[in-house]
C-alpha positions as CSV (number, residue, x, y, z in Angstrom):
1,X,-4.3,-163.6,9.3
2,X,-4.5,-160.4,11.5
3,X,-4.7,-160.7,15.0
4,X,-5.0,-158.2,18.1
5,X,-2.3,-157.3,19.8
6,X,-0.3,-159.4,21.7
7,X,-1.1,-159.6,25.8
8,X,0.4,-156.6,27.1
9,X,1.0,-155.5,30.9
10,X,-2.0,-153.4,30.6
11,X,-3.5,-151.0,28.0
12,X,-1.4,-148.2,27.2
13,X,-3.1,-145.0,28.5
14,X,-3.8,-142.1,26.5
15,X,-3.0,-138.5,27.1
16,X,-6.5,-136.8,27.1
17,X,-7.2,-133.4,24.8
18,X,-5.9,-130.2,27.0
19,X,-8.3,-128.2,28.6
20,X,-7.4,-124.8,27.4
21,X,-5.9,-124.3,23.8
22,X,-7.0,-125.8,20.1
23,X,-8.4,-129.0,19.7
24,X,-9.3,-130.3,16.0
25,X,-11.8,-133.1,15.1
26,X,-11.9,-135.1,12.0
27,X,-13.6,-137.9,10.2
28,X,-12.6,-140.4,7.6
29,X,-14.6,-143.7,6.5
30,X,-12.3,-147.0,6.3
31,X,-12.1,-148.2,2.5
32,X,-11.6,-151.1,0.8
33,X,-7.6,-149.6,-0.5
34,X,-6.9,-148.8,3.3
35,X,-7.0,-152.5,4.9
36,X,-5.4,-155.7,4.8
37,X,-6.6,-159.0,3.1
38,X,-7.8,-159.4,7.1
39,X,-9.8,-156.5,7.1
40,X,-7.3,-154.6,10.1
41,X,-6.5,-150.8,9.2
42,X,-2.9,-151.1,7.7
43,X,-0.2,-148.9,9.2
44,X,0.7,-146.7,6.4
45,X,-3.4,-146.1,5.7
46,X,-3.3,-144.8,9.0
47,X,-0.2,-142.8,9.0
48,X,-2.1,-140.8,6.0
49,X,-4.9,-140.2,8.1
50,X,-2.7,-138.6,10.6
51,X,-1.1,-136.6,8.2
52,X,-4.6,-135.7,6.4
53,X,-5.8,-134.7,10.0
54,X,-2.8,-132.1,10.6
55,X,-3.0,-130.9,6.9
56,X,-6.8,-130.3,7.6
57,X,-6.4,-128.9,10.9
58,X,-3.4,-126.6,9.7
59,X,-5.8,-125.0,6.5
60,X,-8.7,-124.6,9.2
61,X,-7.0,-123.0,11.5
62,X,-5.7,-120.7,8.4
63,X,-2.3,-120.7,9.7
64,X,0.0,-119.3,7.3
65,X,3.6,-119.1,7.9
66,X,6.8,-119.6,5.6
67,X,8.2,-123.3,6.1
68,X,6.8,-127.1,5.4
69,X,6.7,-129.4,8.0
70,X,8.6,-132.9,7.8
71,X,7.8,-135.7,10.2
72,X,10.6,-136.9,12.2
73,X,9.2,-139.7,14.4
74,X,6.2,-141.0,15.2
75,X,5.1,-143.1,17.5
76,X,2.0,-145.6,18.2
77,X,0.3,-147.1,20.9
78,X,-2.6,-149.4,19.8
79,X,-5.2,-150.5,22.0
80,X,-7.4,-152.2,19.1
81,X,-7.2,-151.7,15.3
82,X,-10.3,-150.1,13.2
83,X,-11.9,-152.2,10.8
84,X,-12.8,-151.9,7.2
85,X,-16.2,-150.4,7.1
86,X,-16.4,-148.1,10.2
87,X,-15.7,-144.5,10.4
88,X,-12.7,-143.4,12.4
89,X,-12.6,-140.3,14.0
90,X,-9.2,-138.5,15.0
91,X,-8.7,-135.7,17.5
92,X,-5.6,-134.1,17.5
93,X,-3.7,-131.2,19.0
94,X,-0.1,-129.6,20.1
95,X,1.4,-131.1,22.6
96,X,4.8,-129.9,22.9
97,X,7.0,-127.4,21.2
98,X,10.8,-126.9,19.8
99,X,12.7,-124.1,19.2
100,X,12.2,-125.8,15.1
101,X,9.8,-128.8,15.4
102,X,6.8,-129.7,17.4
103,X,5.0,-132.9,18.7
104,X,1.4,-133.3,17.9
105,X,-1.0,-136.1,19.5
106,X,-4.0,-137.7,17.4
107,X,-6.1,-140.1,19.2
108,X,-7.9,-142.0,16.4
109,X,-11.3,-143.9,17.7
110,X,-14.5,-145.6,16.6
111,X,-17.9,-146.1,17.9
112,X,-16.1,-149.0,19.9
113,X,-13.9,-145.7,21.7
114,X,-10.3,-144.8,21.6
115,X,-8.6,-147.4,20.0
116,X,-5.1,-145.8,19.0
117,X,-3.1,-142.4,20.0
118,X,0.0,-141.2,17.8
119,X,2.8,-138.9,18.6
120,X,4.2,-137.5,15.8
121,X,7.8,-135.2,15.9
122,X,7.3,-132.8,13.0
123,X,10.3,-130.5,12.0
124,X,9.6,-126.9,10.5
125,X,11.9,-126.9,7.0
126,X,12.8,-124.2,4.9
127,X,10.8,-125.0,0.9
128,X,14.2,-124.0,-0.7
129,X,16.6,-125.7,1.4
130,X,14.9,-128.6,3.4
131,X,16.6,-127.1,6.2
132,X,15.5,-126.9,9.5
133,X,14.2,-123.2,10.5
134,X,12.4,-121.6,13.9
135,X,9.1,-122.1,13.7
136,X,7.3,-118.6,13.4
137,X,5.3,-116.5,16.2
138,X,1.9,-117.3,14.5
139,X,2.6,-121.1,15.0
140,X,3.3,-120.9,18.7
141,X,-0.4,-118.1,19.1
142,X,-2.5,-120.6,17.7
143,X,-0.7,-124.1,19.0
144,X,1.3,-123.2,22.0
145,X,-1.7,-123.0,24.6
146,X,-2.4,-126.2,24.1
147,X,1.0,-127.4,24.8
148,X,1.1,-125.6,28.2
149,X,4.9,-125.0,28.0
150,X,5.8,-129.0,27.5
151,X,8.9,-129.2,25.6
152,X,9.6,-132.0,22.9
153,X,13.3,-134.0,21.9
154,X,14.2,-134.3,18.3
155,X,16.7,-136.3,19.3
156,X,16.6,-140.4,17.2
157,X,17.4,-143.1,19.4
158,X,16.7,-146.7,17.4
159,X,20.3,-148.5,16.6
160,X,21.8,-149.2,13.7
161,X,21.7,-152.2,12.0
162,X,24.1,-154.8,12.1
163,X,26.6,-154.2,8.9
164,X,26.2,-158.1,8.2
165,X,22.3,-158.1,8.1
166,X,20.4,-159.6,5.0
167,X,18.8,-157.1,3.0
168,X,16.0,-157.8,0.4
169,X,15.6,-154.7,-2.5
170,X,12.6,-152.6,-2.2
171,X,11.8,-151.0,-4.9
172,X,11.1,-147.2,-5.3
173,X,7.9,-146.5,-7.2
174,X,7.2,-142.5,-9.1
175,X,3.6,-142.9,-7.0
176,X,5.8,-142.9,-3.8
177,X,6.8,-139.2,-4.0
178,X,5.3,-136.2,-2.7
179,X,5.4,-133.1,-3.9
180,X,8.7,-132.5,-2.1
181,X,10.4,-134.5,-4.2
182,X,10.7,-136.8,-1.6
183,X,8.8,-140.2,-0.5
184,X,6.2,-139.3,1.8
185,X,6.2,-140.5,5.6
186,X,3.4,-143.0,4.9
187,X,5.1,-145.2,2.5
188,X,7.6,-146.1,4.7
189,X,4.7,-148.0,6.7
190,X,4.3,-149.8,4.1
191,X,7.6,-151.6,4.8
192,X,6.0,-152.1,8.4
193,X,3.3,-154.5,6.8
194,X,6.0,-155.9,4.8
195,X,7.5,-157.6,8.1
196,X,4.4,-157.9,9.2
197,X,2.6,-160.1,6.9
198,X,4.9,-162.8,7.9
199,X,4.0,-162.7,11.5
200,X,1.1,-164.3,13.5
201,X,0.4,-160.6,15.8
202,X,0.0,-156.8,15.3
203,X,2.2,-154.4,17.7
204,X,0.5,-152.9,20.3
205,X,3.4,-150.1,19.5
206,X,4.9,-149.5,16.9
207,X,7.4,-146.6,16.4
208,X,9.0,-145.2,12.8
209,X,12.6,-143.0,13.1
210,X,13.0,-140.9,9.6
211,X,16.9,-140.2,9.4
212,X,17.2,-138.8,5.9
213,X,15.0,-138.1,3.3
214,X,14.1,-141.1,0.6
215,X,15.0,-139.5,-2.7
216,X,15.0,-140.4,-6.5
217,X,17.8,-142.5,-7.3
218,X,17.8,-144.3,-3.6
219,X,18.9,-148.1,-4.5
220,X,16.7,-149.1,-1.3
221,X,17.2,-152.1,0.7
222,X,14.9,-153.2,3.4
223,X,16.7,-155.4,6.5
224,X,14.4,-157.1,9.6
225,X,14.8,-158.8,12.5
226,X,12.6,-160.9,14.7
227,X,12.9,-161.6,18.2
228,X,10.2,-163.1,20.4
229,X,7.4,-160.3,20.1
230,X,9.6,-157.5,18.3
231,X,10.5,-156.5,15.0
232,X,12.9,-154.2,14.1
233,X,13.5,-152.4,10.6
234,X,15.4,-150.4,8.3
235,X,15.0,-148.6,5.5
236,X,18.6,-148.7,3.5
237,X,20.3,-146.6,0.8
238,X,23.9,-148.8,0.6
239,X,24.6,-148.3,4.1
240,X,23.4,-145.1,5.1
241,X,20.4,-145.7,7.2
242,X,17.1,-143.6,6.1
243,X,14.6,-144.6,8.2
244,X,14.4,-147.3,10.9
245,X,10.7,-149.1,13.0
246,X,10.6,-151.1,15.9
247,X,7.2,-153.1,15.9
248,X,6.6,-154.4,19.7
249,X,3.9,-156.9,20.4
């Protein structure tokens, strides 16, 4: 059964749209494939709609410039969950820059008002390489005025698991790849309702670390563990960590 999240201190407060620089608006209807049993928006449905918002704002704004972009955290603050049936519409912009990555913040909301804001770290990558490159004048004339000079951290901070943790095999599927050859950042949500379904609350944040790449051939493993009103995750290839959640309530 889905529930809203647990009592918090008070609800988390959203940085609002900046004055000056680009704003984009979009709109996406909740469907059937994009809830749980419940009804509540899952995690990885919404983490594509984030990602559809910055591809759509991105092809708008015509920007053209030689490098992908590969999301390197993102994090959640939830004051509700949208519902299957209503239309959610998400607002996002720029709001801080790297000298190779930037952070960009979506608040997604309903008729009911803003119920969730994201903050996603994307990295600018090289197609060939994967590696990480500057990203280009063109980027920073149509984004940077609406990051008014904040500056973002790449930097990872969730710990590793514990060496002796159970693991449970999680099995990589050919739909799970994108066209970089790699799975896409929303499957690894999908783990997040894994650990999830087995609880009696929702986070009211949630946060997803991608360390390396998930690739063809990974022998994946997932490991959890609970402690009052917290999950924690990984997402394991032997014991190299590729991606790691903490789930607070």
């Amino acid at each position: 059964m889905d529930t809203k999240p647990g009592p918090a201190v008070a609800p988390p407060a959203f940085a609002p749209p900046p004055a000056p620089g680009r704003v984009f608006t979009a709109s996406y209807p909740v469907r059937r494939t994009d809830v749980t049993p419940g009804g509540r928006l899952r995690l990885d449905a919404l983490a594509r709609f984030l990602q559809d918002a910055a591809e759509d704002d991105v092809a708008d704004a015509a920007l053209c410039e030689p490098y992908d972009w590969l999301v390197r955290r993102c994090a959640l603050a939830v004051r509700d969950y949208p519902r299957r049936g209503q239309r959610v519409r998400l607002t996002t912009f720029c709001s801080a820059t790297g000298p190779r990555w930037a952070e960009r913040t979506t608040t997604v909301g309903t008729d009911a008002g803003d119920l969730i804001q994201a903050r996603a770290l994307w990295v600018a990558v090289a197609p060939g390489t994967g590696a990480a490159c500057p990203v280009g004048p063109e980027f920073h004339r149509v984004y940077g005025p609406a990051a008014q000079g904040r500056r973002a951290s790449a930097r990872l901070s969730h710990p590793r698991p514990d060496p002796a943790m159970p693991a449970a095999d999680w099995p990589l599927r050919a739909a799970d790849l994108d066209t970089a050859s790699h799975v896409s950042n929303t499957v690894h949500w999908q783990a997040a309702e894994e650990v999830l379904a087995g609880l009696d609350w929702v986070p009211a944040r949630a946060e997803m670390e991608y360390h390396h790449p998930i690739l063809p051939g990974h022998r994946l493993r997932l490991a959890s563990t609970l402690t009052p009103g917290r999950a924690d995750l990984w997402l394991l290839n032997g014991t190299t960590r590729l991606a790691s959640a903490q789930l607070t309530r």
